[in-house]
C-alpha positions, 0 to 999 in steps of 0.5 A, spaced: 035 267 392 035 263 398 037 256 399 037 251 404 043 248 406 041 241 404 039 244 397 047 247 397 049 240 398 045 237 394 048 242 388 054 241 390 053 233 390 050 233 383 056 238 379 062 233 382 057 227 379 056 231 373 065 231 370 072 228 372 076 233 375 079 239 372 084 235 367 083 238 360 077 243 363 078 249 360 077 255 365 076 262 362 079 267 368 076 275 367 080 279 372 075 285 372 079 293 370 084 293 367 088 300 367 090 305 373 085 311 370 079 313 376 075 309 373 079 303 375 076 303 382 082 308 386 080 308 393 085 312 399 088 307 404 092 309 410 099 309 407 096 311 400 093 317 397 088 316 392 091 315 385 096 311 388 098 304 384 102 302 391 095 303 395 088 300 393 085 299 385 081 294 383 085 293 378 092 290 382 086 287 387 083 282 381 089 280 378 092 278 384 086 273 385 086 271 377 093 269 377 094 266 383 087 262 381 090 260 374 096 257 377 092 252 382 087 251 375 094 249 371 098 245 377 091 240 377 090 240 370 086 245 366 087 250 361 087 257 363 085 262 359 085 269 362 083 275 358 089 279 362 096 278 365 098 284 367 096 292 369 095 297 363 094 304 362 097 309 367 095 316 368 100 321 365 104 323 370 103 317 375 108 316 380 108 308 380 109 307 372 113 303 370 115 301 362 109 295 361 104 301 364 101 302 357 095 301 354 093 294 353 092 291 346 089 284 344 096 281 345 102 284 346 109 283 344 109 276 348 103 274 345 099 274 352 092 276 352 090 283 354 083 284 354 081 290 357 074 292 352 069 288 356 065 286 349 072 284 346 072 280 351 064 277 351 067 276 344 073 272 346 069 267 351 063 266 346 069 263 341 073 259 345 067 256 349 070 254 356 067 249 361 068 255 366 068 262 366 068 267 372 069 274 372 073 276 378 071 284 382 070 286 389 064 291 389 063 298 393 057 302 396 058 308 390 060 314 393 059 311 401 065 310 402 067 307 410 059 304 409 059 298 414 057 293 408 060 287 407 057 282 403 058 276 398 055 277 391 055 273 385 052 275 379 050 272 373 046 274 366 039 275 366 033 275 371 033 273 378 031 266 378 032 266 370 039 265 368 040 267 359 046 262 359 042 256 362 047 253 368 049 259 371 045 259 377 047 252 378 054 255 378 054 259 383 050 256 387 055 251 388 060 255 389 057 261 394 058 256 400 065 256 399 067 262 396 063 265 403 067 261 408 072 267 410 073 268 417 077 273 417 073 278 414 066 281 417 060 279 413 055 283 414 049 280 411 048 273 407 050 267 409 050 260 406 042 259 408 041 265 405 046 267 399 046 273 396 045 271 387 041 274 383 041 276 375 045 282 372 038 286 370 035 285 377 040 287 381 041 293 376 034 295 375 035 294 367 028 292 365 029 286 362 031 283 357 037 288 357 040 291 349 043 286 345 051 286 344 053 286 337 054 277 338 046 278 340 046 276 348 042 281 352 043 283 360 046 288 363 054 286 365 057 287 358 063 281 360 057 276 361 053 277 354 056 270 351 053 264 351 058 260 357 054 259 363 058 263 368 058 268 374 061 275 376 063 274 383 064 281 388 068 278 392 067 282 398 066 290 399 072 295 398 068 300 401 068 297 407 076 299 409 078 294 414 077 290 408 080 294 403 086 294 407 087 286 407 086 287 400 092 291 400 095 284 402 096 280 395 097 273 400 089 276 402 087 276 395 091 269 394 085 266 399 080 268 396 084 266 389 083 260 393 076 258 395 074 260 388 079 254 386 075 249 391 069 252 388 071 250 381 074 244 383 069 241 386 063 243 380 068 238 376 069 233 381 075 234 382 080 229 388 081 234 394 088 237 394 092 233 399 095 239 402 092 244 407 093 251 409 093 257 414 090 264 415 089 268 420 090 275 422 094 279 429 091 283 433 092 286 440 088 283 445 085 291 448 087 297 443 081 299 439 084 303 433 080 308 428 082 313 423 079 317 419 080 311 412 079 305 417 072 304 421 070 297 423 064 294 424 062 295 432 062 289 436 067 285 431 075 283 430 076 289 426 074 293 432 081 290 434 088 294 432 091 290 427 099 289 428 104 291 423 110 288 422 109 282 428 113 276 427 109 269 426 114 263 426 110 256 425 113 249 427 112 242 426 110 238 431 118 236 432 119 244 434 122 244 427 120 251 424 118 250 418 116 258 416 115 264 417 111 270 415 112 278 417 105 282 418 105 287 413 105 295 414 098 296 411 094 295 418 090 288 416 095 284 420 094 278 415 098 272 415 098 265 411 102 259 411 099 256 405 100 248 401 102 245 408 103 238 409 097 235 414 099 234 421 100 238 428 104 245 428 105 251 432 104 259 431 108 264 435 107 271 434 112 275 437 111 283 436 117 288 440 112 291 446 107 286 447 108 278 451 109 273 445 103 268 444 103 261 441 097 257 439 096 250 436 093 248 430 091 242 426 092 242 418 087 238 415 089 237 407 084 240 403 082 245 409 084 252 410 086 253 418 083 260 421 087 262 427 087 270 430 092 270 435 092 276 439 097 279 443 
């Protein structure tokens, strides 16, 4: 479906104008999966063998996002709804289990929801009612894995240009700009010009209108067959392994968490945050690195090596130094200072083997600051 920018700006003018900020809104948050079986998308990474619950599942990937989601959601206002809290099942055998690894149930012992069954959880949604409902995933290429695709994808119920839950196109058209708006990974295709949004059963090639669950919605996505006008957002391909491995980085899943807080907040004419943040990624300025698990689309940063364990100190504009974030192991050098106060600061990145590099960097509030120091 493509928009003009002029369109997606007046989408967006139109949802802030429609509602009063998030105070009182009730959000439902759906993080996809739910269990660590091979159907929970385990993929090998460069650390990790397949199967691996310290290296890649969409599963761990998705509830990062969702909870770090519901708590900007809560800090402004809203009540939060999420139809998991935790990870469930584990293999039998599983080296990683821990004593909370056992299958979800409606509530456990605390009373927190565990919602794994994608019907249960339509269910849920249509009784409840919220103002809101995303379901959260990252999206692969089937069996192709390494496949240099990447791209943006949000999902509703329906047909492309026909959503059942009438709102839904409006929903994640507003967003789409927003949560797109990563300079840190490599998209592929789509832009905010031209969004990749389409209906489930276009997208799946069901012919419409789909089977009816046992509340009589049709589509195609189970957790979508409610009446909540909603979106199911593949927020990028883990397939693609440059990005699979920023994955493997939780404060990476916390800036997607929080593009899908801007979109939210902004649907509801939400006040801008007064805070601001700061991404970014270290890399070496020349070496090229490949692995048989990490192919980078050509001509781009993820050509690039990424640092492991590079050092990146930030300073206020007194050369106060405020904070400072170690690159994690996992070959995606990612790094974030995030609810800053706005103002001027300075990064400096120093790793053993490589000339140090310092770099200026505004922070605005209600903005995220995209720096790529390379040493």
């Amino acid at each position: 479906m493509k928009l003009t920018a002029t369109l997606l700006i007046a989408l967006a003018a139109a949802g802030s104008m429609a509602a009063g900020g998030l105070k009182g809104k009730v959000i439902y948050v759906n993080p996809g999966h739910g269990g660590w079986t091979a159907n929970d998308r385990p993929i090998a990474t460069i650390n990790h063998e397949v199967m691996d619950t310290l290296g890649f599942f969409e599963t761990k990937t998705n509830l990062w996002k969702g909870q770090e989601l519901r708590a900007r959601l809560e800090k402004a206002g809203a009540r939060v709804v999420m139809s998991r809290t935790r990870n469930g099942y584990v293999t039998a055998g599983q080296k990683n289990a821990t004593a909370l690894d056992r299958p979800e149930t409606w509530s456990d012992e605390n009373g927190a929801q565990q919602i794994t069954t994608l019907q249960t959880i339509a269910m849920n949604v249509d009784s409840i009612n919220p103002d809101y409902f995303i379901s959260i995933h990252s999206n692969a290429t089937g069996g192709d894995d390494g496949k240099l695709c990447n791209y943006l994808t949000l999902v509703y119920r329906g047909e492309t240009g026909n959503d059942y839950a009438k709102g839904s196109i409006e929903r994640a058209q507003q967003a789409y700009p927003i949560v797109w708006d990563n300079p840190l990974t490599v998209w592929t295709s789509s832009s905010p010009e031209n969004p990749f949004i389409t209906g489930d059963l276009t997208w799946m090639g069901a012919t419409p209108p789909g089977d009816a669950n046992a509340l009589g919605y049709k589509g195609y996505l189970g957790v979508l067959k409610h009446r909540v006008p909603s979106f199911l957002a593949e927020g990028s391909f883990h397939s693609y392994q440059p990005e699979r491995q920023r994955l493997l980085n939780r404060d990476y899943c916390r800036y997607e968490a929080l593009r899908y807080y801007r979109a939210i907040n902004a649907w509801f004419g939400g006040k801008p945050d007064k805070a601001g943040h700061i991404v970014g990624d270290v890399r070496s300025a020349s070496e090229k690195f490949e692995h048989q698990l990490y192919h980078g689309v050509k001509g781009s940063d993820d050509e690039l090596r990424p640092v492991n364990g590079a050092m990146v100190y930030l300073n206020d504009s007194r050369g106060v130094r405020v904070r400072a974030y170690r690159t994690d192991g996992e070959y995606n050098g990612f790094f974030s200072f995030f609810d800053l106060k706005p103002g001027n600061y300075t990064i400096t990145v120093e790793k053993q083997g490589y000339a140090p590099v310092q770099m200026g960097v505004q922070v605005k509030a209600d903005k995220v600051s995209c720096v790529k120091p390379r040493l």
